[in-house]
C-alpha positions, 0 to 999 in steps of 0.5 A: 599654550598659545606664546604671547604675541609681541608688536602694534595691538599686542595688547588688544590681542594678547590676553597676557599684556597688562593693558589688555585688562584695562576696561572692565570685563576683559579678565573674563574675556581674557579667561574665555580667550585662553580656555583650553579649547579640547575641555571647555566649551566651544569659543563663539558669541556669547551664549543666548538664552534658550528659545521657547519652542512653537507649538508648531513649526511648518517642516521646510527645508532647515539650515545646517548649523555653522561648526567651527571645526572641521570634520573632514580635517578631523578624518584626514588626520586620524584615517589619512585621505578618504576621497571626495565625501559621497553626497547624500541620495536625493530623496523623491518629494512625498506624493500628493494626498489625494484626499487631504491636498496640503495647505500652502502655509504663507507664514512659511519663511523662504529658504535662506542661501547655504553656507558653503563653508560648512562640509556636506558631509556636517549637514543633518539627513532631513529633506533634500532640496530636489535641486541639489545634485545627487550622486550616483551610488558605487556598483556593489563589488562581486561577492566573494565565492562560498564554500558551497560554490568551491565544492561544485555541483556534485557536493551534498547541500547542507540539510536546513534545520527541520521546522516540523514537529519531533517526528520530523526532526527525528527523521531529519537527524537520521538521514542528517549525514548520509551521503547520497548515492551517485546518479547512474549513467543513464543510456544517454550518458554512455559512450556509443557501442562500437560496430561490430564485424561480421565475423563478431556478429556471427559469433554473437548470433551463435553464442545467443543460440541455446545448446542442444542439451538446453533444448531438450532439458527445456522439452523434458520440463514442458512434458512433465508440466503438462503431465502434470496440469492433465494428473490434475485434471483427471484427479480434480474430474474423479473426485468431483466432477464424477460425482456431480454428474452421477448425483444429476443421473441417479436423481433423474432416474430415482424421480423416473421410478416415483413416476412410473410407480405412480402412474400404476402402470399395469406389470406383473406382480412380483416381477423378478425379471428386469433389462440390465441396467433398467431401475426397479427399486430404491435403497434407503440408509436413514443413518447414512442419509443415502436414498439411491435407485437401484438397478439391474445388473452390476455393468460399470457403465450402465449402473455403478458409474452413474450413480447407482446400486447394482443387483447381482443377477448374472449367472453365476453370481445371481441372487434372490428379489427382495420379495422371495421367501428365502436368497439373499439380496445381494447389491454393489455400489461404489465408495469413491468417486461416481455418486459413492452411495457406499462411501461410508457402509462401514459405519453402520452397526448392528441394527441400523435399519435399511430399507429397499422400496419396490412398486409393491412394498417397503423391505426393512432390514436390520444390519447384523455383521460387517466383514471389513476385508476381503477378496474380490474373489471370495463370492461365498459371501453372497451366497443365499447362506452367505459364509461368515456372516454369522447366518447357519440356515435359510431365511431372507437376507441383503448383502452391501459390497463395496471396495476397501481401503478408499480410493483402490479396488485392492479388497471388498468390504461386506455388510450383512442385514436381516429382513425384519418387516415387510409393509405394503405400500397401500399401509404407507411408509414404515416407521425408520422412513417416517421419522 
């Protein structure tokens, strides 16, 4: 409470004076007078009667209310001194519609001089006159540095949370914690080799020779490569090539025959004598699906290596024509390589028929007995009776000899038949030829 003043007006000033309630109406100015001034009202003119707002107002620059306190004692007193209040920025006047240009409103009031009692800092944020002075706003402080500056450029950056679907963020929690390899040095980065001496480079060059022992292994290894790609060579012409080829010649020598049978050309009947080499017949085996010329004489470069059937008619191993009354035919062919018209003769069983076509007639026999092994040297078995063949007396016969086992000429396998029908080419084909 404020102490009673004591002296000249103490009554009109002093609301516990009792002259100062005298005139009507002072005990309740009395009362206003020593209201607590932190819980009542603030002191000031008596209270007006609110006033009705406009419908409209023009928006001009507005005065700041006057206050009674003070607000910059207020901080003073509570956060000690502050410094100069920073003014609020001037803001730039809003640009000019081009469209819908503001009207000049005449009823708008002149703007009436500021209080300079009242604080800027009291002041409401509205439209600033663009004369008032504007105050230059302080230079931001540098900030301060991060965890991720501290650690330097060699630290792993922290992975951003994934944004994608599951699989995305699965993948992002696996590699999430792995630490990332250390970049190699490059050659740029490393350090420049020392120059050496003559003495070093030497010994260098030297130790960069290869041994002796090297050089010969690395030869050795070289040859047998070689050895090896020309094994496979001669494997691959044997097998295949050979064949390819004696096919080719055995078919151009069976149309040669056709030819000359059909240009019937004048030549002894019964003709028993042929050059070596020169092809006077055709073998035919319908179950082996074997149709190959057959030559004279049993040459391997003449005859068996070009594809064809060999007769034996070379003393001492010469055998009877098909058109004699009684011998035996004896023929050789290859089963590997070369055409291998007898590649598979083991197959045939009794009464198969083969068929041997000459310029007069078609010979068919019948397969009778095989002999699956045997000598080279055994040459009883093309004999006009042959020997182990079942056959006890004359009569006309055809022997097939080839090589056995496959691949080798170790061992002779034999296959005997009996003629059971001889046909005039006039009649035609028989019927094992027809079908």
């Amino acid at each position: 409470m404020t102490p009673p003043r004591h002296g000249a007006g103490a009554g009109q000033d002093d609301p516990h004076d009792p002259r100062a309630y005298e005139d009507p109406g002072a005990f309740e100015a009395a009362v206003h007078r020593l209201a607590d001034p932190l819980n009542d009202p603030l002191p000031g003119p008596e209270p007006m009667a609110p006033r009705q707002q406009a419908p409209y107002e023009p928006q001009g620059p507005q005065q700041a209310p006057q206050e009674w306190y003070d607000p910059g004692g207020y901080q003073r007193d509570w956060y000690g001194h502050q410094g100069s209040v920073q003014q609020p920025l001037a803001a730039s006047p809003p640009a000019p519609d081009p469209y819908f240009p503001a009207d000049p409103d005449p009823a708008a009031a002149p703007r009436p001089p500021a209080d300079e009692s009242v604080e800027p800092a009291t002041e409401v944020f509205g439209r600033i006159d663009p004369g008032d002075p504007v105050v230059p706003m302080p230079r931001p402080e540098p900030e301060a540095p991060t965890a991720a500056d501290e650690a330097g450029p060699d630290a792993v950056a922290p992975t951003p949370p994934p944004t994608g679907g599951r699989a995305e963020r699965r993948r992002a929690a696996k590699g999430r914690g792995r630490r990332r390899p250390a970049p190699r040095p490059g050659p740029e980065s490393a350090a420049p080799a020392k120059p050496m001496t003559r003495m070093e480079a030497r010994r260098a060059a030297k130790a960069a020779k290869d041994s002796p022992a090297i050089v010969i292994s690395r030869g050795i290894g070289e040859v047998f490569i070689t050895l090896g790609v020309l094994m496979l060579l001669f494997v691959t012409y044997q097998l295949w090539w050979t064949n390819v080829r004696a096919d080719q010649i055995a078919g151009r020598e069976t149309h040669k025959i056709q030819d000359d049978w059909a240009k019937n050309e004048k030549t002894p009947e019964k003709q028993e004598a042929f050059e070596p080499g020169q092809g006077f017949a055709i073998l035919h085996i319908p179950k082996l699906d074997v149709v190959t010329p057959i030559a004279e004489g049993t040459s391997k470069e003449k005859v068996l290596d070009r594809g064809m059937v060999g007769h034996y008619s070379e003393k001492p191993l010469k055998t009877a024509m098909p058109s004699a009354k009684e011998g035996n035919f004896a023929l050789a062919g290859h089963r590997n390589t070369h055409g291998e018209p007898f590649r598979y003769v083991n197959r045939l069983k009794p009464g198969d028929p083969i068929v041997v076509e000459t310029r007069e007639a078609y010979y068919t026999y019948e397969m009778t007995s095989v002999l699956p092994q045997t000598s080279p040297s055994n040459v009883s078995v093309i004999a006009p009776v042959p020997k182990q063949s079942g056959f006890t007396e004359p009569g006309r016969y055809i022997t097939l000899t080839t090589c056995t086992p496959e691949f080798t000429s170790t061992y002779r396998l034999i296959v005997w038949g009996k003629m059971v029908d001889e046909r005039p080419r006039s009649k035609g084909k028989p019927d094992v030829l027809a079908d």
